[in-house]
N, C-alpha and C positions, 0 to 999 in steps of 0.2 A: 695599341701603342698610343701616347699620349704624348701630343710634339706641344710644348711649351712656346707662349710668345716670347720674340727677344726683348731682352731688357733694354731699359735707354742706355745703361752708361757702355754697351757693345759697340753702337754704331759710333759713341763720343769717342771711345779709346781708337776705334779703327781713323775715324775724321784725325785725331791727334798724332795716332805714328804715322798718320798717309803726310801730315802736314811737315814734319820733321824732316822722316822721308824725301818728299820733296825740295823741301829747302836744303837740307844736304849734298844732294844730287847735285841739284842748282848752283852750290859752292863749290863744288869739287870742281863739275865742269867749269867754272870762270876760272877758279885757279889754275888749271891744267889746260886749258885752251878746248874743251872737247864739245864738241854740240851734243849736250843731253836733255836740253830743257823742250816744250813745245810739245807740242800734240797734231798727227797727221785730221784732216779735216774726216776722214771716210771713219775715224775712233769714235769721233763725236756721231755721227749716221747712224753707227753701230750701236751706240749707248741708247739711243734713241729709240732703235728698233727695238729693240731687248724690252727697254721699259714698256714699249707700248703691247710688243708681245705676252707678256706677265701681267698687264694689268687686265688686258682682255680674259686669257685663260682665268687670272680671280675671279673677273664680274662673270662668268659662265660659270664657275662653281659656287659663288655664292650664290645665283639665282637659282642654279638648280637646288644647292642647301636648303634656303628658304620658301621653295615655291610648297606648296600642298602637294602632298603625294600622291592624290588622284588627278590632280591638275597637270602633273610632268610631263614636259616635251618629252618625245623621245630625243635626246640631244646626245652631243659623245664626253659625255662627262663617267665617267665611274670613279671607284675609289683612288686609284692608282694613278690615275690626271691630276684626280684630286690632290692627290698627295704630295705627286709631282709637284706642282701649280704650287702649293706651302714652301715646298725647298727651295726652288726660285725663287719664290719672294724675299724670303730667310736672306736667300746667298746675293738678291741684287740690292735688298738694303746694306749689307755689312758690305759688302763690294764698293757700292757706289759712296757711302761713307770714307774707306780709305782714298777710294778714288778721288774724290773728291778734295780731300787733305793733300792727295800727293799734286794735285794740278794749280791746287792754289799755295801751295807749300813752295813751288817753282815760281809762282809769281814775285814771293816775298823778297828773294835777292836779286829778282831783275830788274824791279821798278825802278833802281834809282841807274840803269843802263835804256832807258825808255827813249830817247835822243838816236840812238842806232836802230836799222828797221829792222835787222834780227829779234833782237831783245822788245820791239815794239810786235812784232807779229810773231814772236812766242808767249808775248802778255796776251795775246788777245787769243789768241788758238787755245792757252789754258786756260783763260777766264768762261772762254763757252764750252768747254768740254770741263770743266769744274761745275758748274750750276747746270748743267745737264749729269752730271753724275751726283750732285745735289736732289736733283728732281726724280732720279734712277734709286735713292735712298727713300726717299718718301714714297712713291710708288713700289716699291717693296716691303715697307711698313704698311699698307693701305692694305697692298695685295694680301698681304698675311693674315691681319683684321679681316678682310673679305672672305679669307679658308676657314674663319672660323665652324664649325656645327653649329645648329642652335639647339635649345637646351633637350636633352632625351625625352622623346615623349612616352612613355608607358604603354601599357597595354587597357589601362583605365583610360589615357585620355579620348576624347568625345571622336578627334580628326580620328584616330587609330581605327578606334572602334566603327565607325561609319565606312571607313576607304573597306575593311575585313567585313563587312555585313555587305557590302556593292560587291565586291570578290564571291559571295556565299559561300564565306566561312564566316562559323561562330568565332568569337574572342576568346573561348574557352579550348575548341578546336584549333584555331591557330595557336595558342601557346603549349596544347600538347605537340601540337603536330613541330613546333620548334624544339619543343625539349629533347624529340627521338632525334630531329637529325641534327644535335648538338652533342649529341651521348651520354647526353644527363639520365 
């Protein structure tokens, strides 16, 4: 399986209908009397944790990606975290992209009701849970960058062949011995 990185213009269109989004909501609720706008404080805690969650489990897969293969901690990483670890990042950048749109999308038609301390403390609750879901896109971009592999190393290259001769197996031996239990 080959998971492609996400393009820029994903996170731009999600930042754009989350900003619409928002700003619609934001109107509706004025014209209708309805409290829709604002963000509880523990959303923002949340966004937080998340980010910080994701960015860890990256920097744990990218170090194990990159470290030498005779040098590996035993750590709890395998493929399947790994993999994990990529969808997360995927899903907290496009996430926190719309999120992001929809909190500052809310701000847009409350600024000019900033005089009343509703609409002053639902500007300020979405402006920090907007730039922490700002910051939750980019650490999900980073995180992603981080799941990369780095480039296949062969059976020629020098690390390969060294980690299979400290094992006592030949290079030749280990690639028959991979052929049989591949059912080549």
């Amino acid at each position: 399986m080959k998971a492609h990185r996400t393009p820029w213009w994903q996170p731009a269109i999600g930042l754009a209908l989350g900003l619409a989004a928002g700003a619609g909501v934001a109107v509706l609720g004025e014209r209708y009397g309805l409290t829709l706008i604002g963000a509880p404080w523990f959303v923002a805690a949340l966004l937080v944790a998340i980010g910080i969650l994701v960015l860890v489990l990256a920097i744990n897969v990218h170090k194990y990606a990159t470290t030498d293969p005779r040098k590996r901690p035993r750590t709890f990483v395998n493929p399947t975290l790994a993999f994990h670890t990529l969808v997360l990042a995927k899903a907290l950048a496009l996430a926190g992209a719309a999120l992001a749109g929809w909190y500052f999308g809310q701000i847009i038609p409350s600024i000019g009701h900033m005089e009343a301390e509703f609409y002053a403390s639902a500007v300020r609750e979405c402006a920090v849970t907007g730039v922490i879901c700002l910051a939750d896109m980019i650490v999900g971009l980073v995180g992603e960058w981080l799941c990369q592999l780095p480039p296949n190393e062969g059976p020629e290259n020098p690390k390969v062949r060294d980690a299979a001769r400290e094992r006592g197996v030949t290079p030749a031996a280990a690639k028959t011995a991979e052929n049989r239990t591949c059912g080549r």
